[in-house]
C-alpha positions as CSV (number, residue, x, y, z in Angstrom):
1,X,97.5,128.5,76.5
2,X,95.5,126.6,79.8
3,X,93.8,128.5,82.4
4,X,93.9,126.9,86.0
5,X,92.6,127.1,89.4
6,X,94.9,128.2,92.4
7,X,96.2,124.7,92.5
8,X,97.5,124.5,89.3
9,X,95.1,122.6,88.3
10,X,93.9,122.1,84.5
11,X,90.1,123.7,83.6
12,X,91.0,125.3,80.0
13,X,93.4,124.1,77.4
14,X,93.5,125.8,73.7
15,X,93.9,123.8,70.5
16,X,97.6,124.9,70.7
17,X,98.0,123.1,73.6
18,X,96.4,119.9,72.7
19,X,98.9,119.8,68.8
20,X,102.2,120.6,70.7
21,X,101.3,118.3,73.6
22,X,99.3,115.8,72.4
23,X,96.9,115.5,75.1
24,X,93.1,115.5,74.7
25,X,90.5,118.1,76.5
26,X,89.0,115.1,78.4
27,X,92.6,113.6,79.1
28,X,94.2,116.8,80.3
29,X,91.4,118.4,82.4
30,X,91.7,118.1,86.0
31,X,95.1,117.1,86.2
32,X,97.9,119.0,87.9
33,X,100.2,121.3,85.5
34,X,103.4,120.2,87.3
35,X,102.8,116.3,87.0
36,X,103.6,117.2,83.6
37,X,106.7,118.7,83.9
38,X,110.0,116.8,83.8
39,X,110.9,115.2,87.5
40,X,114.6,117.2,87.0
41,X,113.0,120.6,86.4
42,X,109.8,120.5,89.2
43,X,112.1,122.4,91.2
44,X,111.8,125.4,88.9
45,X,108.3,125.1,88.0
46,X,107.1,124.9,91.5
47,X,109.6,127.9,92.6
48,X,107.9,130.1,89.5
49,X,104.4,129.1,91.1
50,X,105.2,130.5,94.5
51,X,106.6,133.6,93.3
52,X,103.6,133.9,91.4
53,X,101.2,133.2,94.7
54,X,103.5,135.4,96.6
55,X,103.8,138.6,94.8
56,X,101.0,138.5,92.5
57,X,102.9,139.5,89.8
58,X,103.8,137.6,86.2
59,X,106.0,134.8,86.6
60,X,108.4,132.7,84.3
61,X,110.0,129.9,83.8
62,X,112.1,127.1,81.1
63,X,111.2,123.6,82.0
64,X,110.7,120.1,79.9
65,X,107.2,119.3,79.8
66,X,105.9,115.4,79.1
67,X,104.0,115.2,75.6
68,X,101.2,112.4,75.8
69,X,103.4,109.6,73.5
70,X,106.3,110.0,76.8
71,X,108.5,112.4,74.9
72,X,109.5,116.0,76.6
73,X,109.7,118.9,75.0
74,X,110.9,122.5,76.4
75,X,108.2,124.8,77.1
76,X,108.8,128.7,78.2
77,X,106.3,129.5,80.7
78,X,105.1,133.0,81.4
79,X,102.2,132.5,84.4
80,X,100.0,135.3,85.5
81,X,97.0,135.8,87.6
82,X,94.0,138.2,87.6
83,X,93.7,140.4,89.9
84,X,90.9,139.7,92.1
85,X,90.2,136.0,90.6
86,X,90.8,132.6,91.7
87,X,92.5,131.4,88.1
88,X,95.9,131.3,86.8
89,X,96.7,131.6,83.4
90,X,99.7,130.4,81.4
91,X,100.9,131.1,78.2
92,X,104.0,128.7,76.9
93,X,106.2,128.9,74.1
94,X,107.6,125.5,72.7
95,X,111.6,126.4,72.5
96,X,112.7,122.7,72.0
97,X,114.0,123.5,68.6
98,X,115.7,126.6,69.4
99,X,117.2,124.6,72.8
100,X,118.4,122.4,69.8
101,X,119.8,124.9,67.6
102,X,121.4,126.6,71.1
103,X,123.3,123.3,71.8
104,X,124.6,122.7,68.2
105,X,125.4,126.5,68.3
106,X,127.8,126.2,71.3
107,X,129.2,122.6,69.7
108,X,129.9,124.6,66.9
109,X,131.3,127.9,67.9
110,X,133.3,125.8,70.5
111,X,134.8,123.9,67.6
112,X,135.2,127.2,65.6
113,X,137.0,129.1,68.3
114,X,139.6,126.6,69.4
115,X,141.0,126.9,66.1
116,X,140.7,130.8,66.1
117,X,143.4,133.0,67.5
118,X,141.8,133.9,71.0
119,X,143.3,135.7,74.1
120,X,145.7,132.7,75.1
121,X,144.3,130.4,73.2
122,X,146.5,127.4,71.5
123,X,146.6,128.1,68.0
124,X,146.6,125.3,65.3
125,X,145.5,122.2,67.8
126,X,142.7,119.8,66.5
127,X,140.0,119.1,68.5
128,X,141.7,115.7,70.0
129,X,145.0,117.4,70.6
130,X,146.5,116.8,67.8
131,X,149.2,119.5,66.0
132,X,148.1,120.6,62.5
133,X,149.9,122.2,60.0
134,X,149.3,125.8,58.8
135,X,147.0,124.6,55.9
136,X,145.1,122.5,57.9
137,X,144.3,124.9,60.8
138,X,143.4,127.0,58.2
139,X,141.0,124.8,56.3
140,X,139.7,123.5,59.9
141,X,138.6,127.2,60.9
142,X,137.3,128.0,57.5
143,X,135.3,124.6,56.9
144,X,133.9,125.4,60.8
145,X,132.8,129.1,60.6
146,X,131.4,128.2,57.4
147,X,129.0,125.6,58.7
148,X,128.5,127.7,62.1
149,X,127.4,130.6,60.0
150,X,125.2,127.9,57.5
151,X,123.5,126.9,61.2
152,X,122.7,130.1,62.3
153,X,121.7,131.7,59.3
154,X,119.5,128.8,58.6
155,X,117.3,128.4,62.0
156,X,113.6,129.1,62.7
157,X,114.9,131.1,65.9
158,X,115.9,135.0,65.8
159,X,119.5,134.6,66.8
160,X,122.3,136.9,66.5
161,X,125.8,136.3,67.7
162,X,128.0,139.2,69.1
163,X,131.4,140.4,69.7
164,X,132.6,142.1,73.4
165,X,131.9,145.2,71.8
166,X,128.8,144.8,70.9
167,X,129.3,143.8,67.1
168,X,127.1,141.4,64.8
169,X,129.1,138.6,64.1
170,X,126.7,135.8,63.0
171,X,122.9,136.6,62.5
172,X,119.9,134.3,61.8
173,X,117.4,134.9,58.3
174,X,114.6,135.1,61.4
175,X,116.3,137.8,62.7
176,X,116.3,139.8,59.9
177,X,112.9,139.1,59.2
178,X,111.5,140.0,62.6
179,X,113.2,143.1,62.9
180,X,112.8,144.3,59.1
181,X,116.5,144.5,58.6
182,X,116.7,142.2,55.5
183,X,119.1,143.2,52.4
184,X,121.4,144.8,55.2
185,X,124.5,143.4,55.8
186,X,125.1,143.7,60.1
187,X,128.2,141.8,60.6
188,X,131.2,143.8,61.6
189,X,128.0,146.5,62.4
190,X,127.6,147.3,66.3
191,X,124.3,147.0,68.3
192,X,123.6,149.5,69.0
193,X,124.1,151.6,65.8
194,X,121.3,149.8,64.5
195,X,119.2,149.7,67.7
196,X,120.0,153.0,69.2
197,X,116.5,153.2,71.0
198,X,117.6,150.0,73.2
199,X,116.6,151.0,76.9
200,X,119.2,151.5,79.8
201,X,118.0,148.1,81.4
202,X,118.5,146.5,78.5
203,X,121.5,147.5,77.9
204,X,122.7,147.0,81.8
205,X,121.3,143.5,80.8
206,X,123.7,142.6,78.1
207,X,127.0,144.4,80.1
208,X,125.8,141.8,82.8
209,X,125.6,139.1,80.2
210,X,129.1,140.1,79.2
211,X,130.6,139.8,82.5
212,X,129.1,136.0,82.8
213,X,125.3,136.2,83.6
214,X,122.3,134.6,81.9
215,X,119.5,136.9,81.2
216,X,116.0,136.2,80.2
217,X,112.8,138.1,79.8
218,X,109.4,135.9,79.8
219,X,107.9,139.4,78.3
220,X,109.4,143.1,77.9
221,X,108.0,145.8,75.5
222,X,109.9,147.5,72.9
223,X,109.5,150.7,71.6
224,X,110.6,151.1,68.1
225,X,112.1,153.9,66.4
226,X,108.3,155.0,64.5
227,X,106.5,154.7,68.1
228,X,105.6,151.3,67.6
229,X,105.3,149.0,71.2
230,X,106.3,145.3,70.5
231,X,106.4,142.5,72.7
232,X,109.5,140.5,72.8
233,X,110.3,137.4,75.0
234,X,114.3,137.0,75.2
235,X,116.8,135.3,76.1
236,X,121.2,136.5,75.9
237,X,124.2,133.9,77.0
238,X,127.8,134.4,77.2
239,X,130.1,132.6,74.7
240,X,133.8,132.0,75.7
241,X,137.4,131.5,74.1
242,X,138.5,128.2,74.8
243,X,140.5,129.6,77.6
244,X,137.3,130.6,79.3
245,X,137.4,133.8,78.8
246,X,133.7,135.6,77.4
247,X,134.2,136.1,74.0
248,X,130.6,138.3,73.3
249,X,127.2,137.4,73.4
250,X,124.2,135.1,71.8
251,X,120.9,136.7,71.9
252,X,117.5,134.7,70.9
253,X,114.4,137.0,70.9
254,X,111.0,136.4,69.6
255,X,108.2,138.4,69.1
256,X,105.5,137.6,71.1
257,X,103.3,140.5,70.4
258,X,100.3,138.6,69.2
259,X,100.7,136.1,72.3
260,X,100.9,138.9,74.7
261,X,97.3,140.6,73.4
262,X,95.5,136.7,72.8
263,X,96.6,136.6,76.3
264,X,94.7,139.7,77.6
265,X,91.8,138.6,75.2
266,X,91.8,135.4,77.6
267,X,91.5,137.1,80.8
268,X,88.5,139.9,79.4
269,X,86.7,136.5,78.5
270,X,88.0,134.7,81.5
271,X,86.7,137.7,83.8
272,X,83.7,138.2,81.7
273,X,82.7,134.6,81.8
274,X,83.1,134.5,85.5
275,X,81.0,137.1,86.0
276,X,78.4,135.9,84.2
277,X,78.7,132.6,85.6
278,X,77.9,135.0,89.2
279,X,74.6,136.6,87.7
280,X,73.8,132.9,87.1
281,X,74.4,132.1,90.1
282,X,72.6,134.4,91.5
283,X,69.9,134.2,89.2
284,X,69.7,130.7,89.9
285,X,69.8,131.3,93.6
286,X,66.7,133.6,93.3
287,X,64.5,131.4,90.9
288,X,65.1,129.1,93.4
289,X,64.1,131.0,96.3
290,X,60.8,131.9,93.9
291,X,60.1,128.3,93.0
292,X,60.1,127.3,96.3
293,X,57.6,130.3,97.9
294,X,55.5,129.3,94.4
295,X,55.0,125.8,96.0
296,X,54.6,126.5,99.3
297,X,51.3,129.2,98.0
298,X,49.8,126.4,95.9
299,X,50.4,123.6,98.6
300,X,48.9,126.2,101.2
301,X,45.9,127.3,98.6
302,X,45.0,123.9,97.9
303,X,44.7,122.9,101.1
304,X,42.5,125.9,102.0
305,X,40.4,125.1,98.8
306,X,39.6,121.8,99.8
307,X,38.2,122.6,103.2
308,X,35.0,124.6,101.5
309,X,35.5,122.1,98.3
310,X,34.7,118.9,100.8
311,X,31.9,121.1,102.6
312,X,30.4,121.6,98.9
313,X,30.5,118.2,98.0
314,X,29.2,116.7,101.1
315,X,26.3,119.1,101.3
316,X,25.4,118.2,97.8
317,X,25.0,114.7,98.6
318,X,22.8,114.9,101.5
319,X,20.9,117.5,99.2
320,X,20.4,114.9,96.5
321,X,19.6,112.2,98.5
322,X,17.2,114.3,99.9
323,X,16.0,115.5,96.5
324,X,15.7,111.9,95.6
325,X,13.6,110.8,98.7
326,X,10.8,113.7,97.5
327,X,10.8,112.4,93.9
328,X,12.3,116.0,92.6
329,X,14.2,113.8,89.7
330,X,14.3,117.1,87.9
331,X,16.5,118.7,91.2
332,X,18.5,115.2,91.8
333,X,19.5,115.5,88.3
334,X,21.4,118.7,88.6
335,X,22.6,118.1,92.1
336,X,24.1,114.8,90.7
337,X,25.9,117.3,87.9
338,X,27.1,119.3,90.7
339,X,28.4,116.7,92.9
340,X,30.3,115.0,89.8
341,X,31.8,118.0,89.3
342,X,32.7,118.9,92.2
343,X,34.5,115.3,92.3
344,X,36.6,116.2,89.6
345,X,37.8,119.4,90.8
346,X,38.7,117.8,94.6
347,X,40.8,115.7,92.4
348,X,42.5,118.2,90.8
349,X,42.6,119.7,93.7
350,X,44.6,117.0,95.4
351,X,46.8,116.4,91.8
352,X,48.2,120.0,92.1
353,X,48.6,119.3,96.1
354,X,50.9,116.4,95.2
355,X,52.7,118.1,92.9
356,X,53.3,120.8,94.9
357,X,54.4,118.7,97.7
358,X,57.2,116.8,95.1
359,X,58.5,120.3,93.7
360,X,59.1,121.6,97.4
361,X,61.2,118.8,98.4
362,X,58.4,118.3,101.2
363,X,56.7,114.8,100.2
364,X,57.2,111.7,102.9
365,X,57.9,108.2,102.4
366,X,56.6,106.0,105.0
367,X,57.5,102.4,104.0
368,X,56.2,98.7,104.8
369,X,56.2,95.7,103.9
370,X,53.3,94.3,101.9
371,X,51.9,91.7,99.3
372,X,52.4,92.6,95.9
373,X,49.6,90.5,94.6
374,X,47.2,91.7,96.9
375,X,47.9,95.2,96.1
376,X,47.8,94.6,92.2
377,X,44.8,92.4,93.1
378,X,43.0,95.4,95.0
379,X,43.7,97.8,92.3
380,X,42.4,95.5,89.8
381,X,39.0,95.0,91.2
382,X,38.7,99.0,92.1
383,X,39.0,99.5,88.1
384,X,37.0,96.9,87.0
385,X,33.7,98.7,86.9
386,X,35.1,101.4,84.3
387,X,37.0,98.9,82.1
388,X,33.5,97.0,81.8
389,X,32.1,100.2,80.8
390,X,34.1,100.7,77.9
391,X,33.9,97.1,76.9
392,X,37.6,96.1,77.9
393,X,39.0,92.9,79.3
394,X,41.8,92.9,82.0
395,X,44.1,90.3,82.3
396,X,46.8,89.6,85.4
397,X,49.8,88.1,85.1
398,X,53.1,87.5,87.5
399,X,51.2,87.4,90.7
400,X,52.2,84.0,91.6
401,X,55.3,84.1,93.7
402,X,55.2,87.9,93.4
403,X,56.3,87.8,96.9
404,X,56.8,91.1,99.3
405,X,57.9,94.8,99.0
406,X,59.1,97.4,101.5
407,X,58.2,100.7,99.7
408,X,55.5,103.2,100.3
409,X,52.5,101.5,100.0
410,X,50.3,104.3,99.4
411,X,52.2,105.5,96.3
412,X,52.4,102.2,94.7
413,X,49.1,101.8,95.1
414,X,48.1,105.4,93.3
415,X,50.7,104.8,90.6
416,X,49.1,101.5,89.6
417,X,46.0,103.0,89.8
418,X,46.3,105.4,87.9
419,X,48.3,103.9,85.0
420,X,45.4,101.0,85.0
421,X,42.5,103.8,84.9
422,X,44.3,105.9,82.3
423,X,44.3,102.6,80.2
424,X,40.7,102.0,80.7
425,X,39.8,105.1,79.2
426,X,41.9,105.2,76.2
427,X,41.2,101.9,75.4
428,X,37.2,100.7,73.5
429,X,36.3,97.3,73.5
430,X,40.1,96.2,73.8
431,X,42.6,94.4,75.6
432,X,44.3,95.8,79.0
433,X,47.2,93.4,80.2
434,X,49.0,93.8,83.7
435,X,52.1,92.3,83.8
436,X,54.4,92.2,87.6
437,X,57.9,90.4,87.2
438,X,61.0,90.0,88.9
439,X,63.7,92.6,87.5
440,X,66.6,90.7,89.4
441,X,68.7,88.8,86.6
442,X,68.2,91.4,83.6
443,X,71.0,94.1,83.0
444,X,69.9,96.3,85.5
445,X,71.5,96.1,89.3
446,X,69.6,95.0,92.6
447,X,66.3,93.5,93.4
448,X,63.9,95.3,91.6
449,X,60.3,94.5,90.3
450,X,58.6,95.7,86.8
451,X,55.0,96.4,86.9
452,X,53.8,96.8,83.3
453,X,50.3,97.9,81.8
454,X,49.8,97.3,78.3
455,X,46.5,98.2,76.1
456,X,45.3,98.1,73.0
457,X,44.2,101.3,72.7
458,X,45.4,104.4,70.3
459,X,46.0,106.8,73.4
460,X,49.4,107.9,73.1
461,X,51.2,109.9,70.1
462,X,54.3,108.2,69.3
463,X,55.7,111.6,68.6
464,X,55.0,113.5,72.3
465,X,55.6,110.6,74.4
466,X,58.3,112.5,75.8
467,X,56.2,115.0,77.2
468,X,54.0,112.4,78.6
469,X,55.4,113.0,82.0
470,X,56.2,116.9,81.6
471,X,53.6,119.0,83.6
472,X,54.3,122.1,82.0
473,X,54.5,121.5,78.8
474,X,52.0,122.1,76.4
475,X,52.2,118.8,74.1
476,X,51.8,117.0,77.4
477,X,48.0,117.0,77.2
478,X,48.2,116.9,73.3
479,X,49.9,113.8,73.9
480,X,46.9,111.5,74.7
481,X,43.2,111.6,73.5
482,X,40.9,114.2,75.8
483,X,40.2,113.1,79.2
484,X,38.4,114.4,82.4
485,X,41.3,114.0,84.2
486,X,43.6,116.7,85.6
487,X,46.4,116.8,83.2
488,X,49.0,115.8,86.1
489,X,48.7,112.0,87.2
490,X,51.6,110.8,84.5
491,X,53.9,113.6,85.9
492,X,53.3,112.8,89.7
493,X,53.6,108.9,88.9
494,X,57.0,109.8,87.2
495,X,58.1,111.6,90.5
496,X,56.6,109.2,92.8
497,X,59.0,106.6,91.6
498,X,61.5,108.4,91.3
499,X,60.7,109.1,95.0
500,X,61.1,105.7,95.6
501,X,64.1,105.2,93.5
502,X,62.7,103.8,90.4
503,X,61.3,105.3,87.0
504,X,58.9,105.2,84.7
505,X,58.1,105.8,80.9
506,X,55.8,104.9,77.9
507,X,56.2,103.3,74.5
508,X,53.9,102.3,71.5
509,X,52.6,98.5,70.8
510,X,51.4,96.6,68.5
511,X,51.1,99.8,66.1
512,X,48.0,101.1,68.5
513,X,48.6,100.1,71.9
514,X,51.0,101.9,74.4
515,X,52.6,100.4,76.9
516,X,53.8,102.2,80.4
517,X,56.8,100.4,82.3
518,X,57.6,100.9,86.1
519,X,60.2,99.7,87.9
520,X,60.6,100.2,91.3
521,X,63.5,98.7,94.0
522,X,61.7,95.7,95.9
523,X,63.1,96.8,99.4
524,X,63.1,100.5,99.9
525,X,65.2,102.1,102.7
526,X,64.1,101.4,106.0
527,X,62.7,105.0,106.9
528,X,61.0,108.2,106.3
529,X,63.1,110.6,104.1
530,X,62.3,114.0,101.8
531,X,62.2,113.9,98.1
532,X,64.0,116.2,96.1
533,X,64.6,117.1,92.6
């Protein structure tokens, strides 16, 4: 069984598929079902496809099929679609060794009957023209309906053979089987005397097959004699005299009863599935819609909180210097808690603002061109105040030669910086390294520079540096020692260069140390564009 789009199409195979075909999921998906089919037989396929798209209704259809090794193999097609659903599905049946058995069949009965007494027919010729004597015309016909009768009693395929009037002849062990009718002996036995519930159309089907016609059913119930609805799939040629004239019937069935209800159990999952896939959708659609409104409040809150925050802060300090000025140590004291404090919430304040900003698609790049030493200089010198008060060293290397970059220069700047500070606080009486090199020549593609920041700290856990840059998860802040910072910097460096088509991420060192890596292109695009997620 596959299921397919409107095109035909591959989306679905079953195991089925990929044994009698040989194909894989991955090597079968996507492709067309008629680029499978043999170039001789397109014509039919294609024909069942529009009289599927046309009428809406169950289609069918025998065609050769190309297995993955290059052989073909016949496959009986029944094609359907759901009402009200943009898939087709199609349920084949491998015939290749019944279309095997059929072609011996005809060899063989044509062999049997030209030796048979038929309406006109030249009695006691060989099969290369030849006269034989009595005995040998009679051996001939006995040694060939004795091996006709061996092949069809023989093969996996539910075959009977019948007279004009309707009588068993020759029928297979399969037959029996399928229709519960072993131990009884049906030749010489008419039709319908042992099918006497066979429908009218059914029965117009096999007067038509006796007057020339080929008839085939891709599916038709059955109702048996207890009530019982089966599902056969069917198939009845004509068989001639060797003076052409139709001698009976050959009729192949098989039950596809269990096909026919897997089938429907396809399309409930196939139509549950795609309506679920619409509540996701939709679902989808509406978190969304709520993610976005979530980041346009806190981007709109935290601009109105720093307003009054700023006012706070700045009123503070004048009161403290004033404070100061009248020798009220007692009052500068306080006022210098308060203004720290307020510090650190203005920079949370900004962190949640930025990441606001990145979640909401709404954050600007604004690139120029600038000295990368300078840069990592400046940053440098801004830290080296708090690395001296934990007792750290910093060391610089790669700045000669480090050349130019066209990015944002802002956000370099505050990714550096904050990488370098979160060092200098995780780190006692250690060694911080800052390391800028040339990315052009490794494995990666394009011009690209790597600015590291090693310490030898014990910041990070080796086991949560995956959350590292995760805002909302809870090991994220479990995953370094206790700072006074906002919980958000390693998460808006990670989109920051991503923004500016890079990445970031952490590792351990030296057993203690960590390490954070960023690599960001050298020459950014020449313009202002949104970020998104």
């Amino acid at each position: 069984m596959c299921l397919a789009d409107t095109g035909a199409r591959i989306l679905r195979i079953n195991s089925a598929f990929e044994q009698v075909l040989g194909y894989s999921t991955e090597a079968i998906v996507q492709r067309r079902l008629a680029e499978l089919v043999h170039e001789d037989d397109r014509e039919v396929f294609d024909r069942g496809l529009e009289r599927l798209r046309a009428e809406r209704a169950p289609a069918s259809c025998l065609v050769r099929v190309r297995c993955e090794d290059g052989a073909h193999r016949w496959l009986s097609w029944c094609l359907s679609v759901a009402a009200g659903r943009d898939f087709i599905y199609g349920l084949a049946r491998d015939v290749t060794e019944e279309k095997r058995w059929e072609a011996m069949l005809r060899r063989q009965a044509r062999s049997a009957f030209q030796i048979a007494a038929g309406p006109g027919g030249r009695v006691g010729e060989g099969s290369f023209g030849a006269p034989l004597t009595g005995r040998q015309a009679e051996r001939a016909l006995h040694q060939s309906q004795w091996l006709l009768r061996l092949l069809v009693e023989h093969t996996s395929a539910a075959v009977a053979m019948l007279d004009s009037r309707m009588r068993f002849m020759l029928v297979s062990r399969r037959f029996l089987t399928d229709y519960g009718l072993h131990g009884r002996d049906l030749i010489g036995v008419g039709y319908y005397d042992v099918f006497p519930e066979t429908t009218r159309d059914l029965r117009a089907a096999y007067e038509r097959c006796l007057e020339g016609k080929v008839e085939r059913r891709a599916e038709e119930p059955f109702r048996r004699r207890d009530g019982r609805i089966e599902w056969l799939r069917w198939e009845v040629h004509p068989w001639r005299h060797t003076n052409g004239e139709i001698g009976g019937i050959i009729l192949f069935t098989e039950h596809i009863t269990e096909q026919k209800t897997a089938r429907e159990r396809l399309k409930l999952a196939a139509a549950e599935l795609a309506g679920k896939n619409e509540q996701l959708v939709e679902a989808l659609d509406k978190a969304e819609a709520a993610n976005k409104a979530k980041n346009t409040f806190m981007a709109s809150m935290t601009y109105e909180v720093r307003t009054p925050l700023n006012a706070i802060i700045g009123y503070t300090e004048l009161l403290e210097e004033d404070a100061r000025d009248g020798e009220q140590h007692e009052v500068a004291a306080d006022l210098a808690k308060i203004l720290e404090a307020g510090k650190r919430l203005l920079e949370l304040t900004d962190d949640v603002l930025d990441l606001a900003h990145l979640e909401a698609g709404t954050a600007q790049l604004a690139p120029i061109t600038f000295e990368l030493a300078e840069l990592v200089t400046e940053v440098v010198d801004s830290v080296i105040p708090l690395a001296e008060s934990r007792g750290n060293e910093i060391v610089v290397r790669g700045l000669e030669g480090a050349g130019t970059m066209h990015a944002d220069q802002t956000k370099v700047r505050q990714c550096m910086l904050t990488l370098l500070a979160n060092a200098c606080k995780f780190t006692q009486r250690g060694l911080i390294t800052v390391v800028v090199e040339d990315e052009w020549g490794r494995e990666r593609e394009g011009d690209r520079v790597r600015f590291v920041v090693e310490d030898s700290g014990g910041g990070v856990d080796p086991e949560r540096v995956a959350a590292l840059f995760d805002p909302y998860n809870p090991d994220s802040k479990a995953a370094v020692v206790p700072s006074d910072g906002s919980g958000f910097d390693l998460a808006i460096i990670r989109r920051f260069a991503e923004l500016l088509g890079g990445e970031v991420f952490a590792e351990r060192v030296r057993g203690e140390g960590s390490r954070f890596t960023m690599v960001l292109p050298r020459y950014a695009e020449r313009r202002s564009f949104a970020a998104s997620r």
